[in-house]
Rosetta silent file (secondary structure, phi, psi, omega in degrees, C-alpha in Angstrom):
SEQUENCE: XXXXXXXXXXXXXXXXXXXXXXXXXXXXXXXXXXXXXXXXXXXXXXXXXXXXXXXXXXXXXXXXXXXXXXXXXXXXXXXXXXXXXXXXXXXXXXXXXXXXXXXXXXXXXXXXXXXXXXXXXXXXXXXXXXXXXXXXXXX
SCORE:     score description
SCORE:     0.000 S_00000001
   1 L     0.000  -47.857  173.158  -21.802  -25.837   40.877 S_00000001
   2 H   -77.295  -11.351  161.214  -23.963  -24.678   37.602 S_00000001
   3 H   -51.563  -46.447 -148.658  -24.368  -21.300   39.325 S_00000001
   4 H   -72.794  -26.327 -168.456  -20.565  -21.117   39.552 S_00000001
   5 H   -97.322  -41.075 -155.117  -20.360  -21.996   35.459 S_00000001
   6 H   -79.868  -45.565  132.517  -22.862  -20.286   34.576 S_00000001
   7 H   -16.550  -81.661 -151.744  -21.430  -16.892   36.673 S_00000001
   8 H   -73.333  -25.468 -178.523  -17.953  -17.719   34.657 S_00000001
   9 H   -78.833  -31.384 -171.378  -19.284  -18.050   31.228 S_00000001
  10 H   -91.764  -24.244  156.630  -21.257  -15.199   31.497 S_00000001
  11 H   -83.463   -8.854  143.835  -18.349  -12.824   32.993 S_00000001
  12 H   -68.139  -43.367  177.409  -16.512  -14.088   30.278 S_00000001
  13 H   -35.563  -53.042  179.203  -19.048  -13.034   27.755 S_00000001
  14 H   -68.386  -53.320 -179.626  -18.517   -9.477   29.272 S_00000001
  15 H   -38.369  -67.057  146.711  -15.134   -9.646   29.248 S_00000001
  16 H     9.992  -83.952 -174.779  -15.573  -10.677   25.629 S_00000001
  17 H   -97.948   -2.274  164.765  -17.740   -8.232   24.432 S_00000001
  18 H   -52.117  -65.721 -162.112  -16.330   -5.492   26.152 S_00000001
  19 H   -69.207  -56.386 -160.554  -12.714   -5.793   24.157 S_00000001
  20 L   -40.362  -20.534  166.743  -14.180   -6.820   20.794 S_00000001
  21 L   -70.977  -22.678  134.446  -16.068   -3.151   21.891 S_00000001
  22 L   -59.373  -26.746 -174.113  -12.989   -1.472   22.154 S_00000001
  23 L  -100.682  -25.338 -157.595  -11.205   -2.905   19.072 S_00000001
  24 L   -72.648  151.426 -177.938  -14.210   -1.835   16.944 S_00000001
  25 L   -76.263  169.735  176.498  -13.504    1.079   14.714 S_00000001
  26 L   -94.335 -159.795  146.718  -15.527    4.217   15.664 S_00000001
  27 L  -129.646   52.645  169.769  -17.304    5.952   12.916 S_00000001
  28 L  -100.518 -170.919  175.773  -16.575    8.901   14.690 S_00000001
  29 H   -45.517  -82.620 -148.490  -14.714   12.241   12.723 S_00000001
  30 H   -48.882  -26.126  177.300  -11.071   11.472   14.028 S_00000001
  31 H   -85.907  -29.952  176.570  -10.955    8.316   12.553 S_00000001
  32 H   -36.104  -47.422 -171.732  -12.477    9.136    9.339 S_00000001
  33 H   -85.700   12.358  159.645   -9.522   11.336    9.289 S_00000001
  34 H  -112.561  -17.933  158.950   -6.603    9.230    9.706 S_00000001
  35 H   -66.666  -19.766 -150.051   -8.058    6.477    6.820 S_00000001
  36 L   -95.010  153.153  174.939   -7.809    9.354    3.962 S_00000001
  37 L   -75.419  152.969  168.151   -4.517    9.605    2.241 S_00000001
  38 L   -51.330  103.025  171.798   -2.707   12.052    2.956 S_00000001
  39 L   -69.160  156.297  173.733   -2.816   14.675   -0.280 S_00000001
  40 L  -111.971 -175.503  145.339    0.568   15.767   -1.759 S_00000001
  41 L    95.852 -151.004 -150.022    1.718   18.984   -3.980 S_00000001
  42 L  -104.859  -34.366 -159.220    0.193   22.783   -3.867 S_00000001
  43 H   -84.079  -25.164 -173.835   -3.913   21.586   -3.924 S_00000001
  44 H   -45.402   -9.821 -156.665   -3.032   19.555   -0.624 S_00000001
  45 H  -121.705   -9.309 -175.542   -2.928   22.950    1.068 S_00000001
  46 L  -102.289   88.416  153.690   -5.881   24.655   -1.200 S_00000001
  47 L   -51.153  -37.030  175.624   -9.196   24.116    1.197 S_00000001
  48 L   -72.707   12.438 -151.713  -11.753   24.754   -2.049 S_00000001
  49 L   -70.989  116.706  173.000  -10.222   21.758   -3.594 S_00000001
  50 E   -68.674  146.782 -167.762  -13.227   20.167   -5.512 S_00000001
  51 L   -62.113  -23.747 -168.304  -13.839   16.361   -4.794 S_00000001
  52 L  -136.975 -177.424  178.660  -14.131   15.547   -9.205 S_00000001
  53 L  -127.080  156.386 -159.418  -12.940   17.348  -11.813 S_00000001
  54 L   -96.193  151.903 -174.282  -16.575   18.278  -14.242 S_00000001
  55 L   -73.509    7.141  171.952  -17.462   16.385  -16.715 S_00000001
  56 L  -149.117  119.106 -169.509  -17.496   19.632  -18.977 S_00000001
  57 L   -74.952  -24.450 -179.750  -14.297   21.728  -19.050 S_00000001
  58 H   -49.568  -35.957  178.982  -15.902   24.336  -21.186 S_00000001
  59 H   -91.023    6.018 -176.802  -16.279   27.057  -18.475 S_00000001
  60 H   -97.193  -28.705  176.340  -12.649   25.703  -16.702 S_00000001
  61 H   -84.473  -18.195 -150.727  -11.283   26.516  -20.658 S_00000001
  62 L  -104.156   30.176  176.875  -12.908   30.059  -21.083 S_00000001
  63 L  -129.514  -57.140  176.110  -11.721   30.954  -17.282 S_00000001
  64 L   -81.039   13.359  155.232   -7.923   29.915  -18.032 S_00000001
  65 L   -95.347  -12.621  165.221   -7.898   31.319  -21.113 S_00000001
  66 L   -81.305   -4.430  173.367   -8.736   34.767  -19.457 S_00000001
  67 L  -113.278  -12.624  171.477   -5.669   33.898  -16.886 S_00000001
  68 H   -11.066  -50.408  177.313   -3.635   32.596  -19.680 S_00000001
  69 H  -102.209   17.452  158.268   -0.939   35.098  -19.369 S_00000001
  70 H  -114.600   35.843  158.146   -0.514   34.632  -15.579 S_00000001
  71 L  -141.505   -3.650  163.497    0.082   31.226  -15.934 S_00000001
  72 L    85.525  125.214 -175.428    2.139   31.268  -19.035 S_00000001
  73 L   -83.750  145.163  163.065    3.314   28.938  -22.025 S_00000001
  74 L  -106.101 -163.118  171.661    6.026   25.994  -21.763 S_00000001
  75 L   -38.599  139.816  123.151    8.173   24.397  -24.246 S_00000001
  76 L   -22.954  117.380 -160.697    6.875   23.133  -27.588 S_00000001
  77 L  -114.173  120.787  162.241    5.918   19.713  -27.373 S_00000001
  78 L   -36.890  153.092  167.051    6.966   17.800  -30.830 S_00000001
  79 L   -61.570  -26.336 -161.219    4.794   16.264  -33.325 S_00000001
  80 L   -86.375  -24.938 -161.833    5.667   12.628  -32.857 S_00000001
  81 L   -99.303   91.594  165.853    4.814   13.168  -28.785 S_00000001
  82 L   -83.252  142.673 -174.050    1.224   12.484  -28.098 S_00000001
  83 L  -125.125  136.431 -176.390   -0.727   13.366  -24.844 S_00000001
  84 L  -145.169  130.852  179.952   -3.923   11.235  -24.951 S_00000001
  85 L   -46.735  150.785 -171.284   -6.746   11.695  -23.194 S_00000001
  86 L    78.854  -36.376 -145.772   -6.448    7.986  -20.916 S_00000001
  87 L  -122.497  157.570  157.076   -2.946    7.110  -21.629 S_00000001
  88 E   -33.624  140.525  154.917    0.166    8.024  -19.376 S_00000001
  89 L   -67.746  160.801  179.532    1.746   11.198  -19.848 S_00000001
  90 L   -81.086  137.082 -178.326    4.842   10.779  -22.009 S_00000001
  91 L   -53.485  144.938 -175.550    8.111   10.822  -19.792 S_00000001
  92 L    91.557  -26.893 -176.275    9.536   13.951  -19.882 S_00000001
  93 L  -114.233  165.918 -170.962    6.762   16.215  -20.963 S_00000001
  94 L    72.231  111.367 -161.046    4.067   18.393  -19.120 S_00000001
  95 E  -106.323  162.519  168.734    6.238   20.203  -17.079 S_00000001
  96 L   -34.407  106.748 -171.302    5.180   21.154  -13.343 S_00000001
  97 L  -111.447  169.535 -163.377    3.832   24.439  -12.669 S_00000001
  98 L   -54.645  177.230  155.949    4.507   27.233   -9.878 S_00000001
  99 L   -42.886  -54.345 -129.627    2.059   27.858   -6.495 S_00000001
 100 L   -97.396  -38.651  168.820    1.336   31.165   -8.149 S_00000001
 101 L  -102.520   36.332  173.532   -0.042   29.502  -11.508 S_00000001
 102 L  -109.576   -5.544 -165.932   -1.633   26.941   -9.604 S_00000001
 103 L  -107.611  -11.863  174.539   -3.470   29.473   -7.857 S_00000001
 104 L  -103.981   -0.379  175.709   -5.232   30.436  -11.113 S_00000001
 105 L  -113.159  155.105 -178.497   -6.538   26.883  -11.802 S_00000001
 106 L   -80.136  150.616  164.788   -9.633   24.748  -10.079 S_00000001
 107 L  -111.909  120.700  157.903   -8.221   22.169   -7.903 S_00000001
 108 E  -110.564  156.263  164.058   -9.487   18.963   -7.735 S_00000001
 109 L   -48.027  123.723 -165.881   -8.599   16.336   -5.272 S_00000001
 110 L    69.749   -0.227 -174.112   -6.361   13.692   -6.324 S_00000001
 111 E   -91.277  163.222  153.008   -5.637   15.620   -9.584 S_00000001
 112 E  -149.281  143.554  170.548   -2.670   17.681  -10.472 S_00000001
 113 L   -86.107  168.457  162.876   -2.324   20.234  -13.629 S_00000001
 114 L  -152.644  155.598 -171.796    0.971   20.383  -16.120 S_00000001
 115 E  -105.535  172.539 -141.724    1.693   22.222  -18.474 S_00000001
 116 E   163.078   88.460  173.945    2.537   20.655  -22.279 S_00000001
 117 L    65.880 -121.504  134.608    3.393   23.604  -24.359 S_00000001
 118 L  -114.278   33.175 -179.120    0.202   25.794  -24.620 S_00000001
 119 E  -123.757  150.537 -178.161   -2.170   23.196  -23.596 S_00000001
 120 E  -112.643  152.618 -162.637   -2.723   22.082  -20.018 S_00000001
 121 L  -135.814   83.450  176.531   -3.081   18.592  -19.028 S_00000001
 122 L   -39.194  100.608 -177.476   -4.912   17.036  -16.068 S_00000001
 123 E  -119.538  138.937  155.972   -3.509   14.106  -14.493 S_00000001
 124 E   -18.221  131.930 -177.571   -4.603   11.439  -12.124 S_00000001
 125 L  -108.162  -11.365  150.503   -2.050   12.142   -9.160 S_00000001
 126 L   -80.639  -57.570 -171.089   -1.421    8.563   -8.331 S_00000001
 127 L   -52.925  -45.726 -143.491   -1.810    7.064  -11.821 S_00000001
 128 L    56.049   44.859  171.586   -0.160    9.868  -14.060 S_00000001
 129 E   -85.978  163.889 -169.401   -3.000    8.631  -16.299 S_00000001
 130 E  -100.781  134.056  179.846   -4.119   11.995  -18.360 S_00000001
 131 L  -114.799   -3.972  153.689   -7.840   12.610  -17.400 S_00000001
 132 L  -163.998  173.002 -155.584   -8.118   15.603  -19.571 S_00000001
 133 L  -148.389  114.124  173.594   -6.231   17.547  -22.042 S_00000001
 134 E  -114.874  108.127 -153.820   -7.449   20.901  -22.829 S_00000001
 135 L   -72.209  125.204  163.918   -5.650   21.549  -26.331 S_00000001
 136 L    64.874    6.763 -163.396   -4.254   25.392  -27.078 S_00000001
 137 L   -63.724  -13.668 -159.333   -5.596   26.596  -24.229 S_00000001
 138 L  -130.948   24.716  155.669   -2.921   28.973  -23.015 S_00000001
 139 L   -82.815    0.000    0.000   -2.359   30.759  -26.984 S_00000001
């Protein structure tokens, strides 16, 4: 009779640890790849897309200011309308730009550029928070 319990408790145990073995995530590749969001926009499709954006912009301004006129000025953005490093962009401004001048700017992941006049403006692609502002850049 304590054979007989001892038998069923322990082919439950396997049963057990079998599914709970089965439910466990894998740490293999494919699942790695179905947690990451999904990217949207033009860098979703741009394979060099760097993981950060650097914490110094200086050779990202002197390289779009030598593409400057393939990517073009927008609209005059008024005095009273500030873009601040941190803060949302203001609705309505930094307007969207094409594949083709997206193709002349570093792409980072989770990032998208806009344009704001002649200065280009880095934003958080979830947030819209502005993560950098590089001022005149496109004169």
């Amino acid at each position: 009779m304590q054979s007989t319990r001892l038998l069923a408790g322990l082919g439950l145990a396997l049963c057990l640890g079998s599914s709970l073995a089965l439910a466990a995530p894998s740490h293999g590749h494919e699942q790695d790849e179905r947690r990451q969001p999904q990217a949207q926009g033009p860098a979703a499709h741009n394979s060099h897309a760097q993981p950060r954006p650097p914490a110094d912009f200086a050779p990202v301004r002197k390289a779009i200011q030598a593409r400057r006129h393939d990517i073009g000025r927008g609209p005059a953005v008024p005095a009273h309308v500030k873009i601040v490093r941190g803060k949302p962009l203001p609705a309505g401004w930094g307007s969207r730009l094409s594949a083709k001048q997206l193709h002349h700017l570093p792409q980072y992941r989770g990032y998208e550029w806009r344009r704001a006049g002649s200065s280009l403006v880095l934003l958080d692609s979830r947030s819209g928070i502005v993560h950098e502002v590089l001022h005149g850049v496109l004169d």
